[in-house]
TORKOL-4160 file (C-alpha; in steps of 0.2 Angstrom, whole numbers, padded with zeros to 4 digits, m for minus):
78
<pt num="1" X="m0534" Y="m0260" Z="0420"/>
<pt num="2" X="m0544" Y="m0256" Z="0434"/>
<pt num="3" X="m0550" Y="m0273" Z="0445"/>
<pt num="4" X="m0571" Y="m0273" Z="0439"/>
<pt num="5" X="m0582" Y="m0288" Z="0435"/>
<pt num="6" X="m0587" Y="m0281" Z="0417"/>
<pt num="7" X="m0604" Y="m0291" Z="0419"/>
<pt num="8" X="m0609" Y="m0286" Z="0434"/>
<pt num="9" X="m0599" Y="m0272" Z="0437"/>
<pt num="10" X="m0593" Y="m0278" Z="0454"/>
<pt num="11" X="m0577" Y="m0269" Z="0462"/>
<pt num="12" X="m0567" Y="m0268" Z="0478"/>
<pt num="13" X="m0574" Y="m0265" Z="0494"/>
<pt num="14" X="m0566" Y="m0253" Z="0509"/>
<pt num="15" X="m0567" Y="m0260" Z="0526"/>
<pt num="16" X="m0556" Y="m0264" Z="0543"/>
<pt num="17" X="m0544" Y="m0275" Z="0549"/>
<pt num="18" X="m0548" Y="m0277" Z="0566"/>
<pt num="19" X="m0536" Y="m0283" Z="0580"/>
<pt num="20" X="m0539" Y="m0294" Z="0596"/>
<pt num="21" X="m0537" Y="m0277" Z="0607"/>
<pt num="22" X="m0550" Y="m0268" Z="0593"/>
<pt num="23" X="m0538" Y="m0257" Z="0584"/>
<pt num="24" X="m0545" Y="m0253" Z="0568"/>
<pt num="25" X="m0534" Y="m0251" Z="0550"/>
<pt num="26" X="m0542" Y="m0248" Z="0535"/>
<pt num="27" X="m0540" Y="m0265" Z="0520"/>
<pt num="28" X="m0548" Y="m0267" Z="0503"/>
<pt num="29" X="m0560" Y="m0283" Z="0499"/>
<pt num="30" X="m0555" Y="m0285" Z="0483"/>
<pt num="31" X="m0568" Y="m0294" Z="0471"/>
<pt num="32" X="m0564" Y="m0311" Z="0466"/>
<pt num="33" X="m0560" Y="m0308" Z="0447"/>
<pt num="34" X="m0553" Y="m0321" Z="0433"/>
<pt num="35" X="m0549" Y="m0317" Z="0413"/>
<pt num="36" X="m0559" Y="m0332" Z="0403"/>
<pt num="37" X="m0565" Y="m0331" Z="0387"/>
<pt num="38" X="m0579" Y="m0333" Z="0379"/>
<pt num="39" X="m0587" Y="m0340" Z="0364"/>
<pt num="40" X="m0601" Y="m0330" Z="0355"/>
<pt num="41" X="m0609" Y="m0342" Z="0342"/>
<pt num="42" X="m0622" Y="m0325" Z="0336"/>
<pt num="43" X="m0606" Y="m0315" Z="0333"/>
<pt num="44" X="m0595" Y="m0331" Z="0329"/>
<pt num="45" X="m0581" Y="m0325" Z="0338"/>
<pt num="46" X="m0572" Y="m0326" Z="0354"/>
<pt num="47" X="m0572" Y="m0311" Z="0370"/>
<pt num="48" X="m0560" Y="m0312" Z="0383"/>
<pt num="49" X="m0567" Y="m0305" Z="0397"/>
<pt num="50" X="m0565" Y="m0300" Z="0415"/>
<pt num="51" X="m0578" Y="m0308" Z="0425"/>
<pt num="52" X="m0583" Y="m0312" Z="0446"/>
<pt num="53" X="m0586" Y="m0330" Z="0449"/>
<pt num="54" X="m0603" Y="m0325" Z="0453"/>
<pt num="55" X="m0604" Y="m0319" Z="0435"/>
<pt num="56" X="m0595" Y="m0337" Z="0429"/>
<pt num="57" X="m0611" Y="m0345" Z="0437"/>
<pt num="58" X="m0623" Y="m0335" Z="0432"/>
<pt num="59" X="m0615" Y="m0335" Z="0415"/>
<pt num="60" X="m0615" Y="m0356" Z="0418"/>
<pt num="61" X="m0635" Y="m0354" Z="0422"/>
<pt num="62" X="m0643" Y="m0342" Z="0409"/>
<pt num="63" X="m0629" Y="m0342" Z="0393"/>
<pt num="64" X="m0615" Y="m0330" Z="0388"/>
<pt num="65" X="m0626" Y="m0319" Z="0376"/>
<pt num="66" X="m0640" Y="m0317" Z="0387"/>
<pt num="67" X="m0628" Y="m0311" Z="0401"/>
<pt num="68" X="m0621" Y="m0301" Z="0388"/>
<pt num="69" X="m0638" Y="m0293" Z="0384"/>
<pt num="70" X="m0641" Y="m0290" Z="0403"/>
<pt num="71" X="m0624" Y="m0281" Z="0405"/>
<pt num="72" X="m0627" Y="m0268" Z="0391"/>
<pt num="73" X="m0645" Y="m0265" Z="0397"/>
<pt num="74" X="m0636" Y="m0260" Z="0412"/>
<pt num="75" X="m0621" Y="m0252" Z="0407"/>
<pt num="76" X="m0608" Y="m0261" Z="0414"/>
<pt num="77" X="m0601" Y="m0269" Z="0396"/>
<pt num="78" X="m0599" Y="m0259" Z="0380"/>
């Protein structure tokens, strides 16, 4: 499973590891992703889902279903 936020659709960035003479390697940001699940009381049911931290606390701030509803208007979750 590849390592997305499914709310907000949040994903590994590309940039460098840069030494103290200014050599440059490429490195990946990757985003900072936890599994938590959810409860639904529309639905009555439980989602697991993949989410950024940033998600959790907008998820914490507005609710689980209307961060739901924002994530299909966009497209990111089902």
């Amino acid at each position: 499973m590849s390592r997305v936020c499914e709310l907000t659709g949040k994903k590994a960035m590309v940039g460098n590891n840069v030494s103290h003479a200014m050599n440059k390697t490429k490195r990946k940001f990757d985003a900072n992703l936890i599994k938590k699940r959810f409860y639904i009381p529309e639905e009555d049911k439980w989602v697991t889902l993949k989410v950024s931290t940033s998600a959790l606390k907008t998820i914490n701030k507005i609710g689980i279903t209307a961060a739901l509803k924002e994530a299909r208007a966009k497209g990111f979750y089902k």
